[in-house]
C-alpha positions as CSV (number, residue, x, y, z in Angstrom):
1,X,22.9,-17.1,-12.3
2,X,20.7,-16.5,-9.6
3,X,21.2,-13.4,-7.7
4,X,20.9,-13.7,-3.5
5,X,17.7,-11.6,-2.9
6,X,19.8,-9.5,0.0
7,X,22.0,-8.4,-2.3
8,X,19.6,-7.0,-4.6
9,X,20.2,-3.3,-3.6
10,X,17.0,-1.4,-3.2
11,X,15.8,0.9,-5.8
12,X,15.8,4.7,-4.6
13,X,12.5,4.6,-3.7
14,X,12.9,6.6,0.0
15,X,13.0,10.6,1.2
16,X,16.3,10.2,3.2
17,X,19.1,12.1,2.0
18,X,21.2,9.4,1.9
19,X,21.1,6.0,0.2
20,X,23.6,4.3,2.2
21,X,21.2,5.5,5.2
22,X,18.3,3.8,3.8
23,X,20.4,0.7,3.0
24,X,21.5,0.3,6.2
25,X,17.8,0.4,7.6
26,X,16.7,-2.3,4.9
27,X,19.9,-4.2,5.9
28,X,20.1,-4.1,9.7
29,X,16.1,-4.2,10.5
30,X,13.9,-5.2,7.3
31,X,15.3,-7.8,5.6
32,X,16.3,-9.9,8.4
33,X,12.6,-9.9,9.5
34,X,11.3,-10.2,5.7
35,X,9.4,-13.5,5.5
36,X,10.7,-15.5,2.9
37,X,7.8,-15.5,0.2
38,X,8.3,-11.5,0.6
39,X,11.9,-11.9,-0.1
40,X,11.4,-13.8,-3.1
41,X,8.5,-11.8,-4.9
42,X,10.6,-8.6,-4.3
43,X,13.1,-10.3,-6.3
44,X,11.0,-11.0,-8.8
45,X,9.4,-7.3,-8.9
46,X,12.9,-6.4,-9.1
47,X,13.4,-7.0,-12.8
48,X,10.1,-5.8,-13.8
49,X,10.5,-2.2,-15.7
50,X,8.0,-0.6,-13.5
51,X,9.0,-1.8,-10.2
52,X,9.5,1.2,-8.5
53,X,5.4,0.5,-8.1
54,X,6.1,-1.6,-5.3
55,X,5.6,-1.0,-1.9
56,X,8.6,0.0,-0.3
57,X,9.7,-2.8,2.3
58,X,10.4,-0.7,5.3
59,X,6.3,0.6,4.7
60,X,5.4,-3.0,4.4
61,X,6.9,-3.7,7.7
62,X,5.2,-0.7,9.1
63,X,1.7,-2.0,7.5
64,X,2.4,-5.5,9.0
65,X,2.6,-3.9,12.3
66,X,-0.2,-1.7,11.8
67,X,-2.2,-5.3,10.6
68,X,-1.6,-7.1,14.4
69,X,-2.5,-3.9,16.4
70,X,-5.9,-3.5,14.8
71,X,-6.0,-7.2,14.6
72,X,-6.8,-7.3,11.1
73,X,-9.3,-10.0,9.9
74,X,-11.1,-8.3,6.8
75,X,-9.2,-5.7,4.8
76,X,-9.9,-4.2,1.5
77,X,-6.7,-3.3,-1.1
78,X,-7.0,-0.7,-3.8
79,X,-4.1,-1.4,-6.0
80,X,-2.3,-4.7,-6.3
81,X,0.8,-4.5,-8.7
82,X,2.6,-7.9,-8.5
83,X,1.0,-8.3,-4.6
84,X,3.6,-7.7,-2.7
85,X,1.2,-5.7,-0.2
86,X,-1.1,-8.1,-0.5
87,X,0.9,-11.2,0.4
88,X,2.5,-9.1,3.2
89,X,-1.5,-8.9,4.9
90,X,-2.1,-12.2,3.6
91,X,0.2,-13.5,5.9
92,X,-0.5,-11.4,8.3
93,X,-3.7,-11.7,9.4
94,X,-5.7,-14.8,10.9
95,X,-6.2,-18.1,8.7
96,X,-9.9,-17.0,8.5
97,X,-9.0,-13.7,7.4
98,X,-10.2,-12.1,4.0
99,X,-8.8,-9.0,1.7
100,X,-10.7,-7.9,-1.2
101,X,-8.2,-6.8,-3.6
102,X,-9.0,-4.6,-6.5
103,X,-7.1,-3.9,-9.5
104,X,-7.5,-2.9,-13.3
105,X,-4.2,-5.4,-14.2
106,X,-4.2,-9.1,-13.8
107,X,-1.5,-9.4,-15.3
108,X,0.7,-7.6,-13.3
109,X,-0.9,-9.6,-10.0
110,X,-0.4,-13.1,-12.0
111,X,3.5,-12.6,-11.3
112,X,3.2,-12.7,-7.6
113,X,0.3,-15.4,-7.6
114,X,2.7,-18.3,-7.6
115,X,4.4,-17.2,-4.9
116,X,1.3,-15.8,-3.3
117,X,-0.1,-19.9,-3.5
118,X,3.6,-21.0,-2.5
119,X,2.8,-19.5,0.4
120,X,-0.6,-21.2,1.1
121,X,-2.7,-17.9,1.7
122,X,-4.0,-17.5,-2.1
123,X,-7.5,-18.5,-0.4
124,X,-8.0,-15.3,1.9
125,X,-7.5,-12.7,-1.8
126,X,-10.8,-12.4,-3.8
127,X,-8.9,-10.8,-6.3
128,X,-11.0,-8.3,-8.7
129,X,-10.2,-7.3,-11.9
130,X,-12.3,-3.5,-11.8
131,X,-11.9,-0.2,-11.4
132,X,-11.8,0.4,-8.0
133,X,-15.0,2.9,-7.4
134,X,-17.5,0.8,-8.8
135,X,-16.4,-2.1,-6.5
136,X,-16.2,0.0,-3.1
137,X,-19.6,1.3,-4.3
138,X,-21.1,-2.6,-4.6
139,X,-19.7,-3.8,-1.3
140,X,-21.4,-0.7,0.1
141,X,-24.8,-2.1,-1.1
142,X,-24.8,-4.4,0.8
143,X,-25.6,-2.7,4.3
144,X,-23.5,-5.5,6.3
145,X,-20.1,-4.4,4.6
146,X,-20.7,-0.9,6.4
147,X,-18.2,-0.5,9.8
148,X,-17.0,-4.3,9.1
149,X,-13.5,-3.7,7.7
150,X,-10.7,-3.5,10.0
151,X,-8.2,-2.1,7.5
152,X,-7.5,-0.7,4.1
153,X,-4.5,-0.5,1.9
154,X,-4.3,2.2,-1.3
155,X,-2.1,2.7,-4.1
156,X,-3.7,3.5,-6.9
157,X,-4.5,6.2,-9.5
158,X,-3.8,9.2,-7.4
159,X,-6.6,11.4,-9.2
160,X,-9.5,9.1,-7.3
161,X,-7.9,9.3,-3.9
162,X,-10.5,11.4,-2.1
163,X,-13.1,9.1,-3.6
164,X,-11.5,6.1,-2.3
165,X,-11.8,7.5,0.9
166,X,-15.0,8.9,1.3
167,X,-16.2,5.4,0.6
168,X,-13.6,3.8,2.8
169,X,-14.7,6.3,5.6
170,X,-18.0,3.9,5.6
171,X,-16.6,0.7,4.9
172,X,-14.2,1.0,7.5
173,X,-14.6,0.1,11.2
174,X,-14.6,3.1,13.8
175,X,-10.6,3.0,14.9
176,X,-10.4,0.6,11.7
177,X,-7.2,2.0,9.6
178,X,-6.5,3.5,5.8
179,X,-3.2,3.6,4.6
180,X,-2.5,6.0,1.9
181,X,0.9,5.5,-0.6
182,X,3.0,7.7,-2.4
183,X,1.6,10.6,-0.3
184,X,5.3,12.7,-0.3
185,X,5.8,12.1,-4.5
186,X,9.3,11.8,-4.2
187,X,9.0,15.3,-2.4
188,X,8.4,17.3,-5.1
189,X,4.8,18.1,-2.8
190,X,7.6,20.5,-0.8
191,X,9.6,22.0,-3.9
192,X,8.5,25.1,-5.8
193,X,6.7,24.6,-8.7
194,X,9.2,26.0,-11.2
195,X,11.4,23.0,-9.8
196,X,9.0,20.1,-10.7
197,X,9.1,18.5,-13.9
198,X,6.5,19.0,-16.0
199,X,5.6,15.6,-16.1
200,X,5.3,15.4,-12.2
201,X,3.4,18.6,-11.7
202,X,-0.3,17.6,-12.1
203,X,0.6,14.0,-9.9
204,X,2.4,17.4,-7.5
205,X,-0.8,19.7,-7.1
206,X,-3.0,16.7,-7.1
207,X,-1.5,14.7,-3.9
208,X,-1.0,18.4,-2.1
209,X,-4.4,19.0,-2.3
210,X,-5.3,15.3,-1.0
211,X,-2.6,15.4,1.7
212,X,-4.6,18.8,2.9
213,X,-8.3,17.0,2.7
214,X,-6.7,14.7,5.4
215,X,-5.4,17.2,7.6
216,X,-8.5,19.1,8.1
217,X,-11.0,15.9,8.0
218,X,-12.5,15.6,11.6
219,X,-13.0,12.3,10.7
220,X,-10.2,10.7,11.0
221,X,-6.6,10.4,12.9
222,X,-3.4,11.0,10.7
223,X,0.0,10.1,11.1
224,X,2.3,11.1,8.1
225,X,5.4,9.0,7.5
226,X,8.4,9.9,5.5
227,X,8.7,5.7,4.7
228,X,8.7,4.7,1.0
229,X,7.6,7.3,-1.4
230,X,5.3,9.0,1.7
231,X,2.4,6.9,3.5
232,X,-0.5,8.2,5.5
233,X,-2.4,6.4,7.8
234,X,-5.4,7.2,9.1
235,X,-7.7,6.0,11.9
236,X,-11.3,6.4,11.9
237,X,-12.9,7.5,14.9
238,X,-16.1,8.4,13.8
C-alpha cells in the first residue's frame, strides 16, 4: 500500500532539541511548498538504508532560496546521492541553466533519474561519474570556467572539503555562493571528545578543523546554519 509522502515522518536528521519542533517546521512551512517531483523522490530516498545521506528538506528550501537571489544559471554539485539536491536546483534555475554534478555512484543517482526526467529538467545535469578533484581540476583548464559559476553545492567525502574549496574559490563567481553540508556532525563538533563515538571522532576533528578554515578565510562571507545536519554558506567576494 502506498504510503502518503506527508506522512512519511522525517528521519532525525536536525540539531533542535525537539523532534516534534522540527516536525512542525517540515509540516507547517516545507512540505506545503515542496514541489511535487521533490515530494516524491524523498519518498523514494526514504526506504533506502542510507537515506539519512539526503539533504535535509528545510536546507533544500534554504538552497532554493539562496539559487533565485544569486540568480543561479550555472552551478556545480559535488555529491549527488539519489539527486534530491540536484533536482531541487534543477528546477530552480532558468530553462537554459546547467549544473555539473559529480559523483563516484551512479547508481545511487539512477534512483532519482526517473523522477528527475518526470520532471523535464534531466537536460540541464551533465551528470559525472568521478572523483570529484580531478573533475574541478579539468573544468579549471579551461580558463573560461574561471569566475563563471554562480553557485556550488557540496556533500561529499568530508576528508577533501578544503580541496573542494580552494578550487571552488576559482570557479566560482565573485558574490557567487558554496554551500557546505553536514558542517555541525550531528553536534558532536561541540561535545568533548571522550563523548564522541569512536567511530565519529576522525569525521569530529576533521569538520572542526574545516569549519575553522572558513572562519578565518578573508575570502569569503560565512553564514553558519543549524538546518539539516549543519550547512555553511559562503559568499565569495574576492
Amino acid at each position: 500500500m502506498e504510503r502518503n509522502v506527508e506522512n512519511v515522518r522525517a528521519p532525525p536528521k536536525n540539531l533542535l532539541q525537539s523532534d516534534d519542533l522540527y516536525q512542525y517546521i517540515l509540516e507547517t512551512s516545507v512540505y506545503p511548498r515542496e514541489p511535487e517531483f521533490l515530494k516524491e523522490l524523498r519518498h523514494v530516498t526514504a526506504s533506502h538504508p542510507r537515506a539519512m545521506m539526503a539533504t535535509a528538506p528545510d536546507a533544500g528550501q534554504l538552497m532554493a532560496m539562496l539559487l533565485n537571489l544569486v540568480n543561479a544559471k550555472k552551478t556545480v554539485e559535488v555529491g549527488v546521492f539519489t539527486g534530491y539536491s540536484l533536482l531541487l536546483t534543477a528546477l530552480t534555475i532558468p530553462e537554459d541553466g546547467k549544473i555539473v554534478a559529480i559523483d563516484v555512484n551512479r547508481e545511487t543517482f539512477e534512483i532519482g533519474l526517473p523522477i528527475i526526467k518526470k520532471a523535464g529538467v534531466a537536460d540541464k545535469i551533465d551528470f559525472i561519474e568521478s572523483e570529484a578533484l580531478p573533475v574541478l581540476d579539468q573544468l579549471l583548464q579551461n580558463h573560461e570556467n574561471e569566475g563563471s559559476f554562480d553557485f556550488a553545492f557540496v556533500d561529499a567525502d568530508k576528508v577533501s572539503y578544503r580541496n573542494y574549496h580552494e578550487r571552488l574559490m576559482k570557479l566560482l563567481k565573485v558574490n557567487g555562493l558554496v554551500v557546505y553540508d553536514n558542517t555541525l556532525r550531528r553536534g558532536f563538533v561541540a561535545m568533548p571528545e571522550a563523548l564522541v563515538p569512536e567511530h565519529r571522532k576522525q569525521d569530529r576533528e576533521i569538520t572542526i578543523e574545516f569549519n575553522k578554515f572558513l572562519a578565518a578565510d578573508p575570502r569569503i562571507q560565512i553564514s553558519h546554519a543549524s538546518l539539516g545536519d549543519g550547512i555553511t554558506i559562503c559568499r565569495r567576494l574576492y
